[in-house]
N, C-alpha and C positions, 0 to 999 in steps of 0.2 A: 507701493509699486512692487510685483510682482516678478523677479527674475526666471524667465523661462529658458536660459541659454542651455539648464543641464536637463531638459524634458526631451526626451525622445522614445520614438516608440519601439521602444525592446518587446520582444517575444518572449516571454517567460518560460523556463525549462524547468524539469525538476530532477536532471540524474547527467552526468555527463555523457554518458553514451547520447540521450535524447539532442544535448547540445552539439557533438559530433555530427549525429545525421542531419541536424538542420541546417550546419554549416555544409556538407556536401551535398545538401539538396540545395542552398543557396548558391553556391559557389563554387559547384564541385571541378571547376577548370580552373579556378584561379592560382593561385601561388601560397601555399600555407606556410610554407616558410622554406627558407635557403640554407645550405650548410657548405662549409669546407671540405673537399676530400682531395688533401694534395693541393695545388696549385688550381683545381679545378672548383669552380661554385657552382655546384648542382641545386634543384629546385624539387619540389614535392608540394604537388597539387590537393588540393581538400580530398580530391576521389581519392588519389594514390595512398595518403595518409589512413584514409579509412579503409581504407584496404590492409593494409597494415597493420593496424590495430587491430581487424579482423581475424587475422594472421598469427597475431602475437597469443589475442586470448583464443583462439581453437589452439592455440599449444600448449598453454597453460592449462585451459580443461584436458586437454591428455594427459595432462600430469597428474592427474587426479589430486588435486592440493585444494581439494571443496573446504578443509575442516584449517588451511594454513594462513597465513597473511604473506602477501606477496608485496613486493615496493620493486617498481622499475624506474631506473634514474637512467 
């Protein structure tokens, strides 16, 4: 007998960015995640986030760091 509890049908990706766009083309209103600022819990939706991210690397490529290794935490 055949346990199918862990089959689901995932859409396969092969780059993060591609993962990115398909969560804000699935989801792009929903709530990607929540943070603290202050006493206040703000929200940031899949659109906002990739927008964001958008944001971060057109700054990055201004930096011209083609040839560096970058780590953002």
């Amino acid at each position: 007998m055949e346990n199918n509890i862990y089959k689901t049908n995932v859409e396969k990706i092969s780059s993060i960015r591609e993962m990115i766009e398909l969560a804000n083309y699935e989801a792009g209103d929903k709530i990607a995640y929540k943070y603290k600022d202050g006493e206040e819990i703000k929200e940031v939706t899949f659109s906002q986030f990739t927008t964001m991210i958008g944001s971060l690397g057109a700054f990055l490529n201004s930096l011209q760091l083609d040839d560096k290794k970058v780590a953002c935490i």
